[in-house]
C-alpha positions in Angstrom: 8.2 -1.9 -27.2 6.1 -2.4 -24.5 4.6 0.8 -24.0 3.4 0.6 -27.6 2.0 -2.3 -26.7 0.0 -0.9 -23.9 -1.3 2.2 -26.1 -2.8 0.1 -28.5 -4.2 -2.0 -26.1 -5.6 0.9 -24.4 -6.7 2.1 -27.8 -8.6 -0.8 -28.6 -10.3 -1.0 -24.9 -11.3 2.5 -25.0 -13.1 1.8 -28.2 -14.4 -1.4 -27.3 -15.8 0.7 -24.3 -17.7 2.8 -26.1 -18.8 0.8 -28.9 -19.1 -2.8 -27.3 -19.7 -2.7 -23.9 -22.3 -0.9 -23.6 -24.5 -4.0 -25.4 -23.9 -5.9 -21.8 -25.3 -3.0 -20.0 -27.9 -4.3 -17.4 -29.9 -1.8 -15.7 -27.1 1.1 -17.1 -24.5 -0.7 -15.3 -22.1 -2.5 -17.5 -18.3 -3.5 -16.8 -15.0 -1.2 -17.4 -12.7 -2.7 -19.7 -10.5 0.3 -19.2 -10.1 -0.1 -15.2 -9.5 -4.0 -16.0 -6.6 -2.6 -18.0 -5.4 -0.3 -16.1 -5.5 -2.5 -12.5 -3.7 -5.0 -15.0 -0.8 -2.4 -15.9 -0.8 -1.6 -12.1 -0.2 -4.9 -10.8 1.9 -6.0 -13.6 4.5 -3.2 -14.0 4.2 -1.5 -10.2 1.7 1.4 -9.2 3.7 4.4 -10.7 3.1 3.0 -14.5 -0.1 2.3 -12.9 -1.2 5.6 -11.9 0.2 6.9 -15.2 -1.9 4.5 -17.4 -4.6 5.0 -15.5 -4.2 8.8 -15.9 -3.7 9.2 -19.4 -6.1 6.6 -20.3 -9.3 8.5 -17.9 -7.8 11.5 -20.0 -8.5 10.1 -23.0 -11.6 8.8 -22.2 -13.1 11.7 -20.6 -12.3 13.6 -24.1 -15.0 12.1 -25.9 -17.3 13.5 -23.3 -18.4 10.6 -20.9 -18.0 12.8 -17.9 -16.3 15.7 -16.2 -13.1 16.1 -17.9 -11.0 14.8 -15.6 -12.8 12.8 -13.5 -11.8 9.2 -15.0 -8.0 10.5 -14.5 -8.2 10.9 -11.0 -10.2 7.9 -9.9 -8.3 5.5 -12.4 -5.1 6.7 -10.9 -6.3 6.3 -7.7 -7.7 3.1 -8.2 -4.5 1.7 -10.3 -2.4 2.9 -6.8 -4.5 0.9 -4.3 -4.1 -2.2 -7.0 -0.1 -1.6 -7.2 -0.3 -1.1 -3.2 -2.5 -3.7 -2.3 -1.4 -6.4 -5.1 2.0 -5.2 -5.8 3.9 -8.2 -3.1 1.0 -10.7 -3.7 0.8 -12.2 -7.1 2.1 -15.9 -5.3 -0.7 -15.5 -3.0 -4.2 -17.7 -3.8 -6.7 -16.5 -6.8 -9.0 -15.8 -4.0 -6.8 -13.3 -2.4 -6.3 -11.6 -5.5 -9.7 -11.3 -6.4 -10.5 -9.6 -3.2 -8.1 -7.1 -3.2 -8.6 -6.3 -6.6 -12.3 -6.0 -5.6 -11.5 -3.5 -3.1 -9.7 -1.3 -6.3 -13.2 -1.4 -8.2 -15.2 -0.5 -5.0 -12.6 2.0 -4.5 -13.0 3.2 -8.2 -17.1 2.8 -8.5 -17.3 4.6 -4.9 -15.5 7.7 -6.2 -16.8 7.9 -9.6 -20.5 7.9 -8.3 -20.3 9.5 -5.2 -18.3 12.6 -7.6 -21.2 12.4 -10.1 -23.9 12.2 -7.6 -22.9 15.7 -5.8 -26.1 17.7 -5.6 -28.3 14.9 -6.8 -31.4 13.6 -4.4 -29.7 10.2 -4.7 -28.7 8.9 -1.0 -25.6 7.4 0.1 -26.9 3.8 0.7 -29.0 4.1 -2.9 -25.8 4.8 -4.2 -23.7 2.4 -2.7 -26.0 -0.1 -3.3 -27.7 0.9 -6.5 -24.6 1.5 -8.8 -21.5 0.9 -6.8 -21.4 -2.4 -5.7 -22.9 -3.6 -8.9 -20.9 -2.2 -11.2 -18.0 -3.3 -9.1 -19.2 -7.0 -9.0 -19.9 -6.9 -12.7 -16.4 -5.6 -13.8 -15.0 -8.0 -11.8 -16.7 -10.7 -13.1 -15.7 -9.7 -16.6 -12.0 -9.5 -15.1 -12.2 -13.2 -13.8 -13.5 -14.0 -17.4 -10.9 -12.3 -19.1 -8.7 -13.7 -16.6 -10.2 -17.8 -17.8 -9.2 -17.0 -21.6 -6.3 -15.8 -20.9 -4.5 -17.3 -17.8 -1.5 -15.6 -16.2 -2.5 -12.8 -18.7 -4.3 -9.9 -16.6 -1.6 -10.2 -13.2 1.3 -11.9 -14.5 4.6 -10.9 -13.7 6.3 -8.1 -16.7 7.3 -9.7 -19.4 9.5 -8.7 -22.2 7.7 -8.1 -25.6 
């Protein structure tokens, strides 16, 4: 039951994604519901359904022609690891704590994604990192922490049953 759950979930953000979100662009940065869910299925039910969600959710993505083909797979799936890694012992810890580390999933996330798409580009590392990465990885978050306000225990509680 739970993994319908989490298809129409991911349904419904990938949509949102691509109809919704890109009305809070600023600048062409705007936040990634789908890494918010994915980082949430990560830290919720462990880094292996975490990687998996976060691969077949880039794969879906990626098919209505965002990117590379491909590309969201991997760096979700990376991304959803270093959340089950980093966050997978720490859900008692302070919100601060788990804000950081989950920061340092997005950074992880943004880093790939635009370093990838920026191959053979003019664009320098340090435009990069500070023209799209950390942006983008400070406004997801903030969207997270949002999402996170409405509904409480709802993004990195433990599994529950459904």
């Amino acid at each position: 039951m739970a993994v319908i759950f989490y298809i129409a979930f991911f349904i419904l953000c990938i949509i949102l994604q691509l109809t919704v979100i890109p009305l809070f662009s600023i600048k062409g940065i705007s936040p990634n519901l789908i890494l918010i869910l994915v980082i949430s299925v990560s830290i919720q039910r462990g880094k292996f359904w975490g990687v998996i969600a976060g691969f077949s959710a880039g794969l879906v993505f990626d098919a209505f022609g965002t990117a590379f083909v491909g590309l969201s797979s991997f760096v979700n799936s990376i991304s959803a690891f270093v959340a089950g890694f980093l966050l997978g012992e720490q859900l008692e810890q302070r919100f601060g704590v788990i804000v950081g580390l989950i920061l340092v999933s997005l950074f992880i996330h943004d880093f790939l994604q635009v370093t990838i798409l920026s191959i053979g580009t003019s664009i320098g590392f340090w435009a990069t990192l500070f023209k799209y990465v950390v942006p983008q990885s400070f406004y997801t978050l903030i969207f997270m922490v949002i999402i996170h306000m409405v509904l409480p225990r709802g993004l990195w509680a433990p599994a529950r049953k459904y």
